[in-house]
C-alpha positions as CSV (number, residue, x, y, z in Angstrom):
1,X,-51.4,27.5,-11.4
2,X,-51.6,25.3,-8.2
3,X,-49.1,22.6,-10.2
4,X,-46.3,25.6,-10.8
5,X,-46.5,26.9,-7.1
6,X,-45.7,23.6,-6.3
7,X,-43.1,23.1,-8.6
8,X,-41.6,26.4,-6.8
9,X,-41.9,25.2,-3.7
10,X,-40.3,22.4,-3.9
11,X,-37.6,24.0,-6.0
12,X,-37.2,26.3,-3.2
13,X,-37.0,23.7,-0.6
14,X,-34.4,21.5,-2.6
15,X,-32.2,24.8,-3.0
16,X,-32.4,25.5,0.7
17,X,-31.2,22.2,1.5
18,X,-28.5,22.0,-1.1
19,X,-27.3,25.5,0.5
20,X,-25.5,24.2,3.4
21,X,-24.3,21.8,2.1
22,X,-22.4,23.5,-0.7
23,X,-21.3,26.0,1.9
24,X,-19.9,23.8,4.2
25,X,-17.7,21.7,0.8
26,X,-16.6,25.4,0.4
27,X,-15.4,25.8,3.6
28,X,-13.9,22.6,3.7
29,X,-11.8,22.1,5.6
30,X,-13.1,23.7,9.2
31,X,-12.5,21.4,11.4
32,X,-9.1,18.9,12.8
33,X,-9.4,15.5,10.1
34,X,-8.4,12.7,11.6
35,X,-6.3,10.1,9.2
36,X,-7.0,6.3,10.7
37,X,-3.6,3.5,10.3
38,X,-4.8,-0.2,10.2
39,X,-1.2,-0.5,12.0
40,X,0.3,0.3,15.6
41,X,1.8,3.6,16.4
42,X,5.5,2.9,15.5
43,X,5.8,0.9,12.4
44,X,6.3,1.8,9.0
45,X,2.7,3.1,7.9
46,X,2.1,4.6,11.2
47,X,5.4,6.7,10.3
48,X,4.3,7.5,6.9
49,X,1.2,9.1,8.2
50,X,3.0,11.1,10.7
51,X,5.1,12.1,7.5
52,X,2.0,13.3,5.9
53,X,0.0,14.7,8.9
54,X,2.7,17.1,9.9
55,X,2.6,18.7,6.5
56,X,-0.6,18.6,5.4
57,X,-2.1,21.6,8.1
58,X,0.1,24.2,6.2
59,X,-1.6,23.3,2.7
60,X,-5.2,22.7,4.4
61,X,-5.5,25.1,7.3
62,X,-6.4,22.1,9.8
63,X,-4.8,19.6,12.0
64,X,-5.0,16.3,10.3
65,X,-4.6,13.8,14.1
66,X,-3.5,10.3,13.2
67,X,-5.6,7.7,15.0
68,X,-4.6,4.0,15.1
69,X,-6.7,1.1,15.3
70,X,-5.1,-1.7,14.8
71,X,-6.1,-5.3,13.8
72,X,-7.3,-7.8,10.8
73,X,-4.6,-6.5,8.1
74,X,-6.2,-3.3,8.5
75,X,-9.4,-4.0,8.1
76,X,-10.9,-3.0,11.4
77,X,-9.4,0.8,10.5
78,X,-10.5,0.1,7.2
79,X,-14.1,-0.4,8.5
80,X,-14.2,2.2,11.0
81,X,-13.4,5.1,7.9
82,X,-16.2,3.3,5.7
83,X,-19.2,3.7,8.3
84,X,-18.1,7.3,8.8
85,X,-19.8,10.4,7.7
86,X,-18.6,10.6,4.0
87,X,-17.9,14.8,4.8
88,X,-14.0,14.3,4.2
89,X,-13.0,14.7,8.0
90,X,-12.6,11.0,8.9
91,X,-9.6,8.9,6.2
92,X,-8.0,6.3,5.6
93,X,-4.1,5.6,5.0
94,X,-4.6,2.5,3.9
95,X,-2.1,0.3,2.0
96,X,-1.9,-2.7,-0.4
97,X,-3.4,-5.0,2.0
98,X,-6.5,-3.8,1.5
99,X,-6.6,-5.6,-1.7
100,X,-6.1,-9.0,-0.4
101,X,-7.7,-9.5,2.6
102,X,-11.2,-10.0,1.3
103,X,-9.6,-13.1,-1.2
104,X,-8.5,-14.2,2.3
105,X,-10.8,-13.9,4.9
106,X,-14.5,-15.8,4.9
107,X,-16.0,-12.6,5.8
108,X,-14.7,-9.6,5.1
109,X,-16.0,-6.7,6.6
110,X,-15.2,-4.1,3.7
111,X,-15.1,-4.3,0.2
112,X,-12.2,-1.4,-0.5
113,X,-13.8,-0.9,-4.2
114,X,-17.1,-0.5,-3.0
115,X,-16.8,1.1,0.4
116,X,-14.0,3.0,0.0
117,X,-13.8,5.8,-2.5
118,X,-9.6,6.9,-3.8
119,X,-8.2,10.1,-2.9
120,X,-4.6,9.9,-4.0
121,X,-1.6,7.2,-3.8
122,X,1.0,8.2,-1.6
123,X,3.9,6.1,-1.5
124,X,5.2,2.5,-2.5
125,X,7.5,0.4,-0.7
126,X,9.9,-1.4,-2.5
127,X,10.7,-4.8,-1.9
128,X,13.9,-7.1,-2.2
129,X,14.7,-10.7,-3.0
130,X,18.1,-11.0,-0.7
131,X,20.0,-14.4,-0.4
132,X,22.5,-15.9,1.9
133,X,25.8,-15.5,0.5
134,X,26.9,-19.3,-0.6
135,X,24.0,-19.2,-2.9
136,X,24.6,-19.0,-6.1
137,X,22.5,-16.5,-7.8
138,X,23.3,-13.1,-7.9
139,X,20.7,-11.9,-9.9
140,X,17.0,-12.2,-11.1
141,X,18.0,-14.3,-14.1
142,X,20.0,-16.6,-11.9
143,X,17.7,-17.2,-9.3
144,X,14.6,-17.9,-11.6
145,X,17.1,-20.6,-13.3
146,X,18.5,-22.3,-10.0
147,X,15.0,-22.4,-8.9
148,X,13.6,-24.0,-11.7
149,X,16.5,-26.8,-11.9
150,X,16.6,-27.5,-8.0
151,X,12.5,-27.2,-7.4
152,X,12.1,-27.2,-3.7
153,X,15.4,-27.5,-2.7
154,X,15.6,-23.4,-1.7
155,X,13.6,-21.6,0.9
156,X,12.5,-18.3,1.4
157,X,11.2,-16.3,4.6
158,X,8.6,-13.3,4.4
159,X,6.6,-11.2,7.0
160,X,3.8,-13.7,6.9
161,X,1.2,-15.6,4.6
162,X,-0.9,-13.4,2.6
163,X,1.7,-10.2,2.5
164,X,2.8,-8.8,-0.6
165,X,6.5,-10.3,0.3
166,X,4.9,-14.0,0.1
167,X,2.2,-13.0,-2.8
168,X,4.7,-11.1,-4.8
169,X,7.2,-14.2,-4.8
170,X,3.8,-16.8,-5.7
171,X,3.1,-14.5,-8.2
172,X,6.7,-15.0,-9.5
173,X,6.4,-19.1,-8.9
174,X,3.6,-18.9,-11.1
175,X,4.9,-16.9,-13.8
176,X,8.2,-18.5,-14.3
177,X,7.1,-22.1,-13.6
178,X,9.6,-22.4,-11.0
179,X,9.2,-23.9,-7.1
180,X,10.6,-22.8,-3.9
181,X,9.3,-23.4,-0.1
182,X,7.2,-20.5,1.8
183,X,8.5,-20.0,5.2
184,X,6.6,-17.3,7.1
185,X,7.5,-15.5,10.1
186,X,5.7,-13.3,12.2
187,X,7.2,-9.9,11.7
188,X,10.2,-9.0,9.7
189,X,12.9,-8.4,12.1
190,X,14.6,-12.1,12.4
191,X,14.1,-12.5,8.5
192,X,17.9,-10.7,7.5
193,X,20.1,-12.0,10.2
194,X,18.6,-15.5,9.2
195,X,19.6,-14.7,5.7
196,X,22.7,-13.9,6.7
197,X,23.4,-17.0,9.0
198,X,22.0,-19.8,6.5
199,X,19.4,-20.5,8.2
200,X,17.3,-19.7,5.4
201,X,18.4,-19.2,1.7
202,X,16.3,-16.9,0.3
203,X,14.0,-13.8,1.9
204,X,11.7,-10.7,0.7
205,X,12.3,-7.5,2.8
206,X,12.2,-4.0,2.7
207,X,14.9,-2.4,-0.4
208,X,15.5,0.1,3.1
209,X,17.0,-3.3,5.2
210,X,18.1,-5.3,2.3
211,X,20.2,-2.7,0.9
212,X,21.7,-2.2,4.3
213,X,23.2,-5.6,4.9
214,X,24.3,-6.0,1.4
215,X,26.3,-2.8,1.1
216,X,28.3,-4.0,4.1
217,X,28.4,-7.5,2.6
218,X,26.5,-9.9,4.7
219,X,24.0,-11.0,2.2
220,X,23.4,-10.4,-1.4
221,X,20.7,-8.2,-2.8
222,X,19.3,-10.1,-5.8
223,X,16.7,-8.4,-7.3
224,X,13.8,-5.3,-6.6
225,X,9.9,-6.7,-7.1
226,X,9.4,-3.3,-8.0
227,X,10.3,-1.0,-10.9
228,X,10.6,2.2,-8.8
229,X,14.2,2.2,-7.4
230,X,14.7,3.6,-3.7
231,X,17.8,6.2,-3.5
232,X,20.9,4.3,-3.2
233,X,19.7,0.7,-4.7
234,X,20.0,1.9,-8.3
235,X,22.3,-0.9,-9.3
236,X,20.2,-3.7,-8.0
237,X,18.2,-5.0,-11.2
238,X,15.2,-5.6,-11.0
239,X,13.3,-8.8,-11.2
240,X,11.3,-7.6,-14.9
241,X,14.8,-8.0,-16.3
242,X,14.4,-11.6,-15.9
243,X,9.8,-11.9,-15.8
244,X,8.8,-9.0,-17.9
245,X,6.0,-6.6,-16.6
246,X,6.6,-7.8,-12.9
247,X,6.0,-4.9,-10.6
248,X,5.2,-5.8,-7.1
249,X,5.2,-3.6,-4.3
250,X,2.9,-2.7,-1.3
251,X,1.3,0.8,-2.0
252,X,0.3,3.4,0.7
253,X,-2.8,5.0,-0.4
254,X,-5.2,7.7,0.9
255,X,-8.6,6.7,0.9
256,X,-12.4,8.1,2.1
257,X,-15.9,6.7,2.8
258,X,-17.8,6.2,-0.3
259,X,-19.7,9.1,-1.5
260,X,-17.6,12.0,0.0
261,X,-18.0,14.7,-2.1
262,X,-16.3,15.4,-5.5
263,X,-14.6,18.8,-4.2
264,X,-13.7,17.7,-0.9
265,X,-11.9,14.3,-2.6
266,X,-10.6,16.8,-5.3
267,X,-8.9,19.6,-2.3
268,X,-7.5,16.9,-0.7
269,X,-6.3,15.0,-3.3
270,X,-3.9,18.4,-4.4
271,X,-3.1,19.5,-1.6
272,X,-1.7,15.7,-1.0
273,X,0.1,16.6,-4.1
274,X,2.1,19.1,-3.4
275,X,2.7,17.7,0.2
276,X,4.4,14.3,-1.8
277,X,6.5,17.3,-4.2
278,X,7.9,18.7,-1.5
279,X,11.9,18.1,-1.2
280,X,12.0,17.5,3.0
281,X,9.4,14.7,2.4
282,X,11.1,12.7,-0.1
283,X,14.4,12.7,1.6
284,X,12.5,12.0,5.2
285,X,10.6,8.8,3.2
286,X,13.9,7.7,1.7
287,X,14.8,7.4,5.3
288,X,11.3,4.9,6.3
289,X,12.5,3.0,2.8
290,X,9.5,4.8,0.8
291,X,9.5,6.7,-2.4
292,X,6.8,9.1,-3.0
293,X,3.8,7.8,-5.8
294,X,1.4,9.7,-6.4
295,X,-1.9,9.2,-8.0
296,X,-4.8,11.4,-8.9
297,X,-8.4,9.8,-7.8
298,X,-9.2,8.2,-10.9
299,X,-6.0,6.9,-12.1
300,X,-5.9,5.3,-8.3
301,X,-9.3,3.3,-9.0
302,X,-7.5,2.1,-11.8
303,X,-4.9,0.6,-9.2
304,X,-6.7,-0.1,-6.9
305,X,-8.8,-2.5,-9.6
306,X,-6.3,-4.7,-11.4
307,X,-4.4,-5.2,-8.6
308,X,-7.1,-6.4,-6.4
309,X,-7.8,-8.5,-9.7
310,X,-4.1,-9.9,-9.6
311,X,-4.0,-10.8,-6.0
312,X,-7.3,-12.7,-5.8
313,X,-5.9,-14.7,-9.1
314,X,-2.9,-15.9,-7.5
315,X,-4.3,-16.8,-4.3
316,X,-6.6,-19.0,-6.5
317,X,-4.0,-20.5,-8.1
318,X,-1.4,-21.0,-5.4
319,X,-4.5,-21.7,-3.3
320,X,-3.3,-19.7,-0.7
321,X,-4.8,-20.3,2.9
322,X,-5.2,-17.5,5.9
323,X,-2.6,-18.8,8.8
């Protein structure tokens, strides 16, 4: 008799605590979320959030407030969303990044496959292999063979070392057996008029800024990185016509503390859904050279997995150092 009472009681007691808690996941949300950028207010990701957190009150209910916190790739964002309360009201927009810092940096502060938990894929950002004019590839096929005759003879300038511009073209090196010389710069903005000038042969931008430039003839738009096609570069081919299966592009995810509740991951992840269907967004990310992605939870830890995989083997390889 005295065993079963306390079987009830505690029964009793686990019920009452699960009570709230199951209230407050169906009330979910109740309170303003706040979305974190790894970036500075301004910039591309920083945009894409503003994209997302000026539609997503009429599906939720709730102000979603972007905060920025800048610093280490992302990571210190990154780090701020994992120590959070896992209750859905603090995320993440991270992006591709997040994969490759921790094959980068001797300490990383987050593991985004343990720490972080997937909500939905938002966008991708396709990339672009443009090249000066005088040189004489105008294609994927072309380069990869003008490459592999002249080995180090070309340059090419990316964002920096350890982007997906300079990892995406490695990857490429390694793939085709080809060589061509790494020149970073710090930020993208000097990368095109270079191009153009001949200061440097080769570069990886955005398809948004390459496509620009080469519709009014200044440089030549050689090839995507990615199979998904922004509006208006359709007739660029893409660099799998040349390196079957290749598919680079930096990917703008939503993510959340580990642990966060199934049906707070699962509401946000459709409401992000229909957000990302809607017509005004698309044509608004066209604009920041993004196409709309998405990805439900599962098919994101997927993703998330091989291409973390992908980057820490070609860092390996290339032996790729942090600057």
């Amino acid at each position: 008799m005295k065993t079963n009472t306390t079987r009830r009681l505690v029964l009793a007691a686990a019920l009452a605590a699960a009570l709230p808690l199951a209230h407050a996941q169906g009330d979910y949300p109740s309170r303003p979320i706040r979305l974190f950028v790894g970036y500075s207010a301004g910039g591309g990701v920083d945009a894409l959030a503003r994209m997302l957190s000026a539609r997503l009150p009429a599906v939720l209910g709730q102000q979603v407030v972007v905060e920025n916190r800048p610093g280490a790739t992302g990571m210190i964002a990154a780090d701020a969303v994992a120590k959070s309360p896992a209750d859905g009201y603090t995320l993440l927009l991270g992006e591709t990044g997040l994969m490759i810092a921790p094959h980068l940096q001797a300490k990383s502060v987050v593991d985004p496959l343990k720490d972080l938990m997937p909500v939905a894929s938002t966008f991708v950002l396709p990339l672009m292999v443009v090249a000066n004019n005088n040189v004489p590839a105008a294609n994927p096929r072309q380069m990869v063979e003008l490459l592999k005759k002249s080995p180090g003879k070309y340059s090419y300038a990316t964002s920096g070392v350890g982007t997906v511009h300079h990892l995406g073209m490695e990857m490429l090196k390694a793939g085709t057996g080809s060589f061509i010389v790494h020149v970073p710069y710090r930020g993208a903005s000097q990368i095109v008029p270079d191009v153009i000038s001949g200061q440097v042969p080769f570069g990886v931008v955005s398809a948004a800024a390459g496509m620009a430039q080469a519709k009014a003839g200044k440089l030549r738009a050689v090839g995507l990185m990615s199979l998904n096609k922004l509006p208006g570069a359709e007739d660029v081919p893409a660099i799998a016509d040349a390196v079957p299966g290749f598919n680079v592009a930096p990917r703008i995810m939503v993510l959340a503390p580990n642990g966060t509740p199934a049906p707070v991951v699962d509401k946000l992840n459709a409401a992000l859904r229909t957000v990302l269907e809607s017509a005004d967004l698309k044509q608004a990310a066209t604009l920041q050279g993004a196409i709309p992605s998405y990805m439900a939870p599962a098919q994101l830890a997927t993703t998330m997995q091989r291409e973390y995989t992908a980057w820490g083997k070609v860092i390996k390889s290339q032996d790729i150092k942090a600057e």
